[in-house]
C-alpha positions in Angstrom: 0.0 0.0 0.0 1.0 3.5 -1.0 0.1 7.1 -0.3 0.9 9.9 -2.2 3.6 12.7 -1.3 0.4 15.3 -1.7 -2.2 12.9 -0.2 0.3 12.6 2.9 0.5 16.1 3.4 -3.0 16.4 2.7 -4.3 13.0 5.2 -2.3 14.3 8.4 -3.6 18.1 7.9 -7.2 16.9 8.3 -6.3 14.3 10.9 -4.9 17.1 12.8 -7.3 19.7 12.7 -9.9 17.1 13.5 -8.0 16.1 16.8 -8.4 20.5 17.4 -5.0 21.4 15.9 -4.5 24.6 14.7 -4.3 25.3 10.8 -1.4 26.8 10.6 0.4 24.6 13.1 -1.2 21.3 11.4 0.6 22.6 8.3 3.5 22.7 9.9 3.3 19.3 11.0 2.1 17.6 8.0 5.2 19.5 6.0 7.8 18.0 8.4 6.2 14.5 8.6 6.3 14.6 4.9 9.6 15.4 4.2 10.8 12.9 6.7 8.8 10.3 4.8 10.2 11.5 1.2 14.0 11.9 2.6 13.7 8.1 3.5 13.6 8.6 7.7 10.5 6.4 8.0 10.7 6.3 11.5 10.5 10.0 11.7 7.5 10.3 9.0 4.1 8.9 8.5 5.1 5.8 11.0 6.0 8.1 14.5 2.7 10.1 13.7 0.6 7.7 16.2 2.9 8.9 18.6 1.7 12.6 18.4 -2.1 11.7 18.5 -1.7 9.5 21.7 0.1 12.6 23.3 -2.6 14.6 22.1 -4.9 12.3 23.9 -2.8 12.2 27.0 -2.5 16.1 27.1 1.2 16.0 26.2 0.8 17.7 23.0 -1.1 21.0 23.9 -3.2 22.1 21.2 -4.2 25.5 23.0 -1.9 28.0 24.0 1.3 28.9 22.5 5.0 29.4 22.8 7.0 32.0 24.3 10.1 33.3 24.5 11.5 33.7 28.1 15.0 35.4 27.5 16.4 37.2 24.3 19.1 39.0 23.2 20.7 40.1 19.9 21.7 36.5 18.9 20.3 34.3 21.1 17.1 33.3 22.8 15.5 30.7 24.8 12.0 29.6 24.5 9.5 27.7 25.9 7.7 25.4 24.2 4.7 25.4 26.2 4.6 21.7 25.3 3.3 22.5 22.0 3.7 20.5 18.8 7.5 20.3 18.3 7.5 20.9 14.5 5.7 23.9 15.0 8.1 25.5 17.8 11.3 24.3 16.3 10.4 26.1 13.3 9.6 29.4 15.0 12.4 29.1 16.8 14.9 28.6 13.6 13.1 31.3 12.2 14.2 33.7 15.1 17.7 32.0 14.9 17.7 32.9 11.3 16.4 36.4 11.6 19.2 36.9 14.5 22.1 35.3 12.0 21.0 38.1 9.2 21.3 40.8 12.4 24.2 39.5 13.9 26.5 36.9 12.0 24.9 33.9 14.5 21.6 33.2 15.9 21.5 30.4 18.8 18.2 29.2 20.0 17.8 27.0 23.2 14.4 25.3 23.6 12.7 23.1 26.2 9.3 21.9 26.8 8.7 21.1 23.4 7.9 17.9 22.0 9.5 15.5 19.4 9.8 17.2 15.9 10.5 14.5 13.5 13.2 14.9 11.2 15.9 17.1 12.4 17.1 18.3 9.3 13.7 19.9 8.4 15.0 23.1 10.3 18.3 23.0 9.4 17.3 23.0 6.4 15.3 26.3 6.3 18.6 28.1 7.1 20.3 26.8 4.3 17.1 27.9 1.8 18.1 31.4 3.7 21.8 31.3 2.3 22.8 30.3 6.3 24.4 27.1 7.7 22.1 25.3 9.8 22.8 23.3 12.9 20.2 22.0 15.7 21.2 19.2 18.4 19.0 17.6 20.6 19.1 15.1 23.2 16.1 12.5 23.6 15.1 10.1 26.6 17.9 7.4 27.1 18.0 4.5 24.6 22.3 4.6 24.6 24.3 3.1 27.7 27.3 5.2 28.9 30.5 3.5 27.3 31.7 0.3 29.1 27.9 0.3 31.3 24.9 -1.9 30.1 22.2 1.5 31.7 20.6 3.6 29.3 21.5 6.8 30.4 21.9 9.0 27.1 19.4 9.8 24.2 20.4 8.6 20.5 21.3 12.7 21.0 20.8 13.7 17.1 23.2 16.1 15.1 21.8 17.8 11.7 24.4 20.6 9.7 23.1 21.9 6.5 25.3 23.7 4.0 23.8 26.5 1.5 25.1 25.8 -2.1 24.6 28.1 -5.2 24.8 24.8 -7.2 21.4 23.5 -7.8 22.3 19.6 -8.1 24.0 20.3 -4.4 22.1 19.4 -1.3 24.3 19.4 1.1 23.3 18.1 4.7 23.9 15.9 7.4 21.1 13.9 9.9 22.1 11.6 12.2 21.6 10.3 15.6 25.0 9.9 17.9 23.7 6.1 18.0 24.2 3.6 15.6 21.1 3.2 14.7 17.8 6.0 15.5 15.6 4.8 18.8 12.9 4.9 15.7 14.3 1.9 13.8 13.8 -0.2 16.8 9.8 1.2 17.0 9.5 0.1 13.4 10.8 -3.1 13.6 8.6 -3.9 16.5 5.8 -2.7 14.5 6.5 -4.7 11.9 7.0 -7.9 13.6 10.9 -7.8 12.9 14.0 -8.5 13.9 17.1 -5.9 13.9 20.6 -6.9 12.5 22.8 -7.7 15.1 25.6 -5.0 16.4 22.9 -2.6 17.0 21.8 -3.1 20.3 22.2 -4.9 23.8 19.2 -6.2 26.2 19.1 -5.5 29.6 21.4 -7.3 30.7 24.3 -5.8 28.3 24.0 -8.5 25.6 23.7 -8.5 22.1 20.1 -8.8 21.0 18.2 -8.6 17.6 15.0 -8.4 19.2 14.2 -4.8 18.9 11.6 -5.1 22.3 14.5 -5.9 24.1 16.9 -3.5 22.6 14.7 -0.7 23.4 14.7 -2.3 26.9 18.1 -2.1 27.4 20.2 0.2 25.0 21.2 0.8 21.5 25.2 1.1 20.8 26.7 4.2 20.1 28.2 4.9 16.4 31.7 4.8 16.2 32.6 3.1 20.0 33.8 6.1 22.7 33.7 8.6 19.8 29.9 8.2 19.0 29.3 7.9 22.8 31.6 11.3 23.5 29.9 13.3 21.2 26.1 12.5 22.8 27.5 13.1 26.2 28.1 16.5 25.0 24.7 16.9 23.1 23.5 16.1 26.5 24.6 18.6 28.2 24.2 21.7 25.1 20.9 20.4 24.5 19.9 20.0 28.2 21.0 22.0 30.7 22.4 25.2 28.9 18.5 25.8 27.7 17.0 24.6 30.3 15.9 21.4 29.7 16.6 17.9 31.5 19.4 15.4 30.9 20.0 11.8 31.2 17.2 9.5 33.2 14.8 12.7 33.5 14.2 13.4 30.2 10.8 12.0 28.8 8.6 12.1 26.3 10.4 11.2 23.2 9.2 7.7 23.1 6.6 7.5 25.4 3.5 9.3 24.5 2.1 9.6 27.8 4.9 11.5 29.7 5.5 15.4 29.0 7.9 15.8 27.2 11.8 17.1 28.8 13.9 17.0 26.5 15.8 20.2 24.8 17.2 21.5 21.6 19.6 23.9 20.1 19.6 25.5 17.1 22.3 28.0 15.3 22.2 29.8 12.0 25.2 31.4 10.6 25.3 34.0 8.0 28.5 33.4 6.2 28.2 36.6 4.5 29.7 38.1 8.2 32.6 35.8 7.7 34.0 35.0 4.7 31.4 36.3 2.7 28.7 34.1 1.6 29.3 34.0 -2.6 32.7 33.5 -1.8 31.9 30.5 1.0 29.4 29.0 -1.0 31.8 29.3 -4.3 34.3 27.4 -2.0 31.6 24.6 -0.9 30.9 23.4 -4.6 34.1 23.7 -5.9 35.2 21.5 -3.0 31.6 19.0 -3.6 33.1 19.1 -7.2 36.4 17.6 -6.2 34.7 14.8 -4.1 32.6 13.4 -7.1 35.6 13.9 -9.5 36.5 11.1 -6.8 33.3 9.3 -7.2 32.6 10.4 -4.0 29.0 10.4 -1.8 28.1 14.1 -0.8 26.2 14.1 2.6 22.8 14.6 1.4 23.1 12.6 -1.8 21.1 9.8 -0.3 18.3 12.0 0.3 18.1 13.5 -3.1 17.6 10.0 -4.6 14.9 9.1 -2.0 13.4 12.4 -2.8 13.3 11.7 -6.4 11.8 8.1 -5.6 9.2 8.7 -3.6 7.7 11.4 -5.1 7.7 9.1 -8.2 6.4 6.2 -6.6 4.4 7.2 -3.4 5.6 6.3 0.1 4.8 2.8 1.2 2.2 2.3 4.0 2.9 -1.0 5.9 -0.4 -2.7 6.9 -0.3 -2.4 10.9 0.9 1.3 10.2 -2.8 1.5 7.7 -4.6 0.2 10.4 -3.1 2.5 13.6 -3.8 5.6 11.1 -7.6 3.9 9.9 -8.2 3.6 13.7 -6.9 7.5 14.5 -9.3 8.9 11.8 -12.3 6.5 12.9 -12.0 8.2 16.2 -13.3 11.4 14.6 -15.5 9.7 12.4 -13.2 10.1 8.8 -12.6 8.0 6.3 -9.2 7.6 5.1 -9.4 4.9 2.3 -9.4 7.2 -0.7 -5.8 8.3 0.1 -4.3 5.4 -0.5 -3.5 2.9 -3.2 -2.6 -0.3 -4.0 
């Protein structure tokens, strides 16, 4: 089963606003979710969106109210999220971090009491359409063991850079989680019914496991050995207690619907032009991507252009217990899905 890249967009907007979600912020949503889906992190897309309505329904997810911003300066703010949608806030805030950048050289954003926002490089990604260089960090509730232990104590602690480009076959950007593997291939493979490869995670007890229930019981490996585990202990700590937000066994929320969400996130936009200049950085950055695929070499980002291209081909696929979590969401308010999807 397939939906549509339109129809996606189109199917969680009236979902949304159904469940009392604001139009504009519904937009939001349904824009991130989609380009998760279309970039090929389907455990960020269509597949996490059951998440967001049981947080809804557990008063998690706040659908009244709004954001606000509790200290500011020239280039840097931090905001609360009120516990609002965290597509919609994240985007806000990058905006601010943005506007910032093109006052200052650098805008730096700290939020907390947010919520999970999907795929990170959505928002970096909105500095880089800006001419900026994008970078947001986050920490999540612990899935990752502390190097040598068998306790989740650390979130899978994302990174996301993008990297403007005056070359229109350039999309340069880099999304990944400070684990081997994202908490949300785990959730998948449970859905599904299937097992993980092996070297991705240990059970409870610190050994190996392919059973993704148990791996997200015990804890997922970091990428890289001590050097994938370093770097999350410091997204820990930018993303959590320099905005505000809580660290280690107190953050919440990113997995488990029913539990407000703790976590924090930090975003930064740069405006090369108050550096190098930004014609002259960006003439740099190609001629550079040049030289790598005069190598025959992969450009961070590549991946996504190709899944991109695919998708919006093809449609994304819907798995059949994913079809029937979202039929059984859109019963609730009494709509009918079917005609979204196809064979």
């Amino acid at each position: 089963m397939k939906i549509s890249v339109e129809n996606e967009t189109k199917l969680i907007k009236e979902i949304l606003e159904a469940y009392d979600v604001k139009p504009n912020e519904a937009t939001i949503v349904a824009e991130v979710i989609t380009d998760g889906d279309i970039k090929g992190f389907s455990t960020h897309g269509l597949g996490r969106f059951p998440q967001y309505i049981k947080s809804i329904n557990a008063g998690t997810i706040k659908t009244e109210g709004d954001y606000e911003i509790e200290k500011e300066s020239a280039a840097s703010a931090v905001i609360n999220g009120n516990h609002k949608f965290g597509h919609y806030v994240t985007v806000k805030a990058m905006d601010l971090a943005i506007k910032k950048a093109s006052e200052t050289g650098v805008g730096i954003i700290g939020i907390h009491d947010s919520n999970h926002y999907g795929i990170a490089g959505y928002y970096s990604d909105l500095a880089s359409l800006q001419d900026m260089i994008g970078i947001v960090i986050s920490n999540t509730e612990p899935a990752m063991a502390p190097f040598g232990g068998k306790k989740a104590l650390l979130g899978t602690n994302p990174i996301t850079i993008s990297i403007p480009t005056d070359d229109i076959h350039n999309y340069i950007c880099v999304d990944m989680a400070t684990s081997i593997t994202a908490r949300g291939k785990l959730l998948e493979a449970k859905r599904k019914n299937e097992e993980i490869p092996e070297g991705l995670a240990l059970d409870k007890d610190g050994n190996p496991t392919t059973d993704p229930e148990a791996g997200l019981e015990g804890s997922i490996l970091p990428f890289g050995g001590f050097k994938g585990y370093a770097l999350a202990f410091m997204f820990e700590l930018l993303a959590g207690p320099l905005v505000g937000a809580e660290f280690g066994e107190n953050v919440h929320g990113t997995a488990t619907p029913d539990e407000m969400c703790t976590k924090g996130d930090l975003l930064i936009a740069i405006d090369p032009e108050f550096f190098a200049g930004s014609m002259q950085f960006k003439f740099y950055v190609d001629q550079f991507v040049r030289e790598i695929r005069e190598e025959n070499g992969v450009i961070p980002g590549d991946r996504e252009i190709q899944n991109i291209d695919k998708y919006q081909r093809e449609g994304v696929p819907v798995d059949p217990a994913l079809h029937e979590q979202l039929t059984e969401i859109a019963s609730e308010k009494g709509l009918d899905i079917e005609s979204y999807f196809e064979e």
